[in-house]
KOLBAMAR-982352 format. One record per atom (N, C-alpha, C): x, y negated, z negated. Coordinates in steps of 0.001 Angstrom, whole numbers, plus 500000, padded with zeros to 6 digits. Layout:
// residues N
XYZ...
// end
This chain:
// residues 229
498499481787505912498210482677504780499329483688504562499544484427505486500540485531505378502435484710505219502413483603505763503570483246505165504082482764503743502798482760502730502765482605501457503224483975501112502515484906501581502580486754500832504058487433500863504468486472502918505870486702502999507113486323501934506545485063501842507587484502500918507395485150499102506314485545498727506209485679497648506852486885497183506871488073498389507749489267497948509015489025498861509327488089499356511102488299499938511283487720498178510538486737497475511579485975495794511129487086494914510514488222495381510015489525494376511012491033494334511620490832495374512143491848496662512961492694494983514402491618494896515255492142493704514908492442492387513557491796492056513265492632490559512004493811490804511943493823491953510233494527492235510096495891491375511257496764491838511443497979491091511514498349489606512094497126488986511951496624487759510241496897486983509578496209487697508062495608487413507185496493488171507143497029489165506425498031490158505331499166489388505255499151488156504195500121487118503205500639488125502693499697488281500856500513488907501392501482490430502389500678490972502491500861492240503150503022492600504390502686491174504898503990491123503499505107490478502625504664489626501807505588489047500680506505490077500679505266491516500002505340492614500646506876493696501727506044493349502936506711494864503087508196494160503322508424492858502975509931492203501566509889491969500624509835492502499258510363492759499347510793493985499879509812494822499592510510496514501082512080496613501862511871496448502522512740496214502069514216495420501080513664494461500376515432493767499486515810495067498712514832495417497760515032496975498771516041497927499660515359497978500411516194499659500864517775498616500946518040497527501767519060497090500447519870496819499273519361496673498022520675495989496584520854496869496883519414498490495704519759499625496113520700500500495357521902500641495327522460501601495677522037502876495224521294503003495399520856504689495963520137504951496609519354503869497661518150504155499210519484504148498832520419503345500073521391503489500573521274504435500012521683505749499879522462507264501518521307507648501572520374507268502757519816508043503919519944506909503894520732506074504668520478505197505718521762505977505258522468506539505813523841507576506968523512508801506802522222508886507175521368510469508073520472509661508654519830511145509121518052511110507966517191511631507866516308511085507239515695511173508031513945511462507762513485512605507250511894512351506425510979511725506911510093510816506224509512510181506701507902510269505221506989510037505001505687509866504655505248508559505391504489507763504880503798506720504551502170506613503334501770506616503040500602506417502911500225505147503790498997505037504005498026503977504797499011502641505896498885503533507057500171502567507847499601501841507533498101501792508641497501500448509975497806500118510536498276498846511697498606498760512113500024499050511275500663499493511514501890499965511478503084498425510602502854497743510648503778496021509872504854496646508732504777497442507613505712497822508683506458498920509139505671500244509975506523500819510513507323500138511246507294499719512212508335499235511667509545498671510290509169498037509421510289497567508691511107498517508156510322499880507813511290500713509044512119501220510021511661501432511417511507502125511952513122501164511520513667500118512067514420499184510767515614499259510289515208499733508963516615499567508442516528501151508974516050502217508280516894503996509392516385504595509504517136505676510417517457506518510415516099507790510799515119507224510393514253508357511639513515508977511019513953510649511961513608511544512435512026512330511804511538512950511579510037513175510933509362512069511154508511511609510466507549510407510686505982510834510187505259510608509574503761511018508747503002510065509693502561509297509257501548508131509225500043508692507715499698508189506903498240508610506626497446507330507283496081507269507410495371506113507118494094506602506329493127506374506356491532506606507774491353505788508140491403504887509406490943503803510674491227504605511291490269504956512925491140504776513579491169503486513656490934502970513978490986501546513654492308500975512072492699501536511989493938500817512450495288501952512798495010503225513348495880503900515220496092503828515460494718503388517182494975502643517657496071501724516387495385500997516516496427499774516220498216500097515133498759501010514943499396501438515626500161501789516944499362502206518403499637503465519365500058503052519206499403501299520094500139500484520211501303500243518437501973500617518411502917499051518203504431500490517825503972501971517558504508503082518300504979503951519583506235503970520855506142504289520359506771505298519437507709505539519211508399507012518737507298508352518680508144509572518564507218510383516893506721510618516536505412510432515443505237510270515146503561511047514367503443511577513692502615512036513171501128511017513314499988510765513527499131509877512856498120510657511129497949510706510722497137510966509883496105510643511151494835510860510075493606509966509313492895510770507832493555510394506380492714511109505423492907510240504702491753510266503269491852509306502691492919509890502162494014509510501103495397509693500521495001510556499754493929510271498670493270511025498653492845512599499841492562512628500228492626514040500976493450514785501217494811513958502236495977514371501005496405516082501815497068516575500757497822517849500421499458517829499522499446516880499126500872516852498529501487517930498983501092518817498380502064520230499252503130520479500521503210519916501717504543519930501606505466518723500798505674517776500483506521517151500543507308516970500508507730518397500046508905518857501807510036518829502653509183518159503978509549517937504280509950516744503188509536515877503596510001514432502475510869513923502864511923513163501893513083512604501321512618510834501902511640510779502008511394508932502260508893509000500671508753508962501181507599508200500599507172507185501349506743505996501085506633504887501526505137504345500970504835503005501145503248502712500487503787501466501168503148500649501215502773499057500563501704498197499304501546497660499262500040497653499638498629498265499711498841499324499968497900500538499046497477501563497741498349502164496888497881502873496255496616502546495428496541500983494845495747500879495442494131500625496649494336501240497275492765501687496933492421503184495945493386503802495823492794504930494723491790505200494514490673506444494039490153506426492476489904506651492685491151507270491105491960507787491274493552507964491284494198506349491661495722506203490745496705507052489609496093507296488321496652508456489014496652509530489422496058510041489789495741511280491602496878511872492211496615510351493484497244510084492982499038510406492269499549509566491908501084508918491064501390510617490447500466510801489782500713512286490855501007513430491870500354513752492638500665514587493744501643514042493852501999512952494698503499512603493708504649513228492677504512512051492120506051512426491280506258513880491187504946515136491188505745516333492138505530516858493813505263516860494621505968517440495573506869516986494766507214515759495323508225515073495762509438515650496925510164515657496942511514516490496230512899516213495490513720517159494764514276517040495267515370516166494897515786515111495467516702513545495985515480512917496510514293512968497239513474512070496839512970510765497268512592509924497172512651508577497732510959508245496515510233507259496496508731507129496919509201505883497526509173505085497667509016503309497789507796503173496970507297502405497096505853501436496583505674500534496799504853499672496370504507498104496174502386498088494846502638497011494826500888497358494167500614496203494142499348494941493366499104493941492331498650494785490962499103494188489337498956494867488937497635493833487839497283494100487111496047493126486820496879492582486890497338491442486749498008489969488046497363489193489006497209489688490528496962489520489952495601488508491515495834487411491232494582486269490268494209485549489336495399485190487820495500484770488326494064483440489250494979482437489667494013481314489690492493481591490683492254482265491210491382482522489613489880482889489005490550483573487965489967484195486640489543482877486879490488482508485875490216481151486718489253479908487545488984479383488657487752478962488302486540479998488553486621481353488131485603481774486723485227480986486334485917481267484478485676481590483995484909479929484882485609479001484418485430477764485207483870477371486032483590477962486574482191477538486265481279478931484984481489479719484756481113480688485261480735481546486360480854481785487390480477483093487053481195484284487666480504485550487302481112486744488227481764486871487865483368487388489134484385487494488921484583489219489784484512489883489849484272491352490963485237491589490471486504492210491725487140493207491399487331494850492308487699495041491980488412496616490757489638496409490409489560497483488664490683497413489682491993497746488749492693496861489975494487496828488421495237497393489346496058498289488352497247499132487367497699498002486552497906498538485253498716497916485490500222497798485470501067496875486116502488496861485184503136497579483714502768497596482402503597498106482491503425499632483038502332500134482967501443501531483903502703502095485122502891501916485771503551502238485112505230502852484521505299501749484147506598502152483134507204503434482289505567503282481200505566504382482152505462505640483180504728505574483456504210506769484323505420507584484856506386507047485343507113507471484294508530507896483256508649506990482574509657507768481779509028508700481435507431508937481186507557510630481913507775511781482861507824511550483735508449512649484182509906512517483820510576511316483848512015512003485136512491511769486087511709510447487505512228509930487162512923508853488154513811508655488155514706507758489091513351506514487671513313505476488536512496504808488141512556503097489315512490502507489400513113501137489647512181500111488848511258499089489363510083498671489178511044496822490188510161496188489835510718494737490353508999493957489457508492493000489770507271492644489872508034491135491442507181490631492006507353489747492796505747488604492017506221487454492589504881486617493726504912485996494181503664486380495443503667485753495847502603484389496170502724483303495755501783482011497285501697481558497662500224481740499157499988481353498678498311480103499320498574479269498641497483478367499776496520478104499378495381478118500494494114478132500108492946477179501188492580476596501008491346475441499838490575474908499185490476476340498727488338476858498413488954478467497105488411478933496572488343480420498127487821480888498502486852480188499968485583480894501075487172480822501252487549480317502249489079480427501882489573481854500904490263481398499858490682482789500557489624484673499905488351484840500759487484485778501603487767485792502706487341485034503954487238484971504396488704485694503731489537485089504609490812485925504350490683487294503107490264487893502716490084489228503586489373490073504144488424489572504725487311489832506308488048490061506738488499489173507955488877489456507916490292490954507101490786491144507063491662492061506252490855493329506701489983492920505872488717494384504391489360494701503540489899493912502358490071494191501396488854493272501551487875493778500926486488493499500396485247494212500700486359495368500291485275496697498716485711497413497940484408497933496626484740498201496946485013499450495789486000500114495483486281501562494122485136501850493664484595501002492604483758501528493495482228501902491900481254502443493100480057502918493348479242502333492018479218500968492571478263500233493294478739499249494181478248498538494795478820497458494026479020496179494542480276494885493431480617494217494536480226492892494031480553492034494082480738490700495142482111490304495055482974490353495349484563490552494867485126491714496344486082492303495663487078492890496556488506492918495922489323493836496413490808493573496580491034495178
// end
């Protein structure tokens, strides 16, 4: 499965930035977060170490990279393609690591004060399983920032299917409500705000096509689908 996703953003890697819409509208949402939460402030005072999972070409880096003081950094990419590119744009000294998330070893965590991910979790293969082993070896004060399209995502899109009856098949996107439960059973201080984002395109086939060029067209399930996200 994951060597489809690999391959689909190493042939996405060079136009991604090009096509990236939802992803940048995301990465300046989490960015107003770190500039207007109280409590995400508190490290804005410090250096900080930070981890980013599924950091692509590095567009979001640079944005955390420009607003906190961060000292060790360790970027995690399945793509090399999208960590090349990354390499270009990443002149400080930084850590460049290509492994699927999924198999990264979050038991050292406990090294970074700040990890964050951009529309990137929900490429994992079991995001329960992923979000479970962050936030308990999360470091004690540490701070998860992430952003992810929920199943609400493509409301439009889904109703066009529906009305010319075709089967519309993506990858299953986190539940926005799930999230919330799952974090107050464990007792994190945790702050979610779901925000729409409305970019309008030709033709559903416009719509793909942009997916496609940012290699977000590959399934995480085993059989292959129709569309996915």
């Amino acid at each position: 499965m994951k060597k489809y996703i690999k391959n689909s953003f190493n042939i996405g890697a060079k136009k991604y930035d090009n096509f990236n819409h939802i992803q940048n509208l995301a990465g300046d949402s989490l960015i107003e977060i770190l500039k207007n939460n109280t409590n995400i402030l508190s490290i804005k005072q410090k250096k900080i170490n930070a981890l980013e999972l599924g950091s692509g070409t590095g567009e979001f880096t640079k944005k955390i990279l420009n607003n906190l003081n961060i000292g060790k950094l360790e970027l995690v990419d399945i793509s090399e393609e999208m960590i090349l590119v990354s390499k270009s744009k990443i002149k400080r000294k930084t850590l460049f690591n290509n492994v699927d998330f999924d198999k990264y070893d979050y038991s050292n965590l406990d090294n970074f004060e700040l990890i964050f991910s951009n529309m990137a979790i929900h490429w994992s293969s079991n995001y329960i399983k992923l979000i479970t082993s962050i936030i308990m070896n999360l470091k004690k004060g540490g701070i998860f920032l992430f952003s992810f399209p929920n199943n609400k995502s493509f409301s439009v899109l889904k109703k066009i299917y529906q009305k010319e009856e075709k089967e519309f098949t993506l990858n299953s996107l986190p539940d926005f409500l799930f999230y919330k439960g799952f974090f107050d059973k464990r007792y994190v201080d945790f702050r979610i705000k779901e925000i729409n984002f409305k970019i309008s395109y030709k033709s559903p086939i416009a719509f793909l096509k942009n997916l496609k060029n940012i290699g977000a067209n590959a399934s995480i399930q085993k059989k292959k689908k129709i569309f996915f996200f």
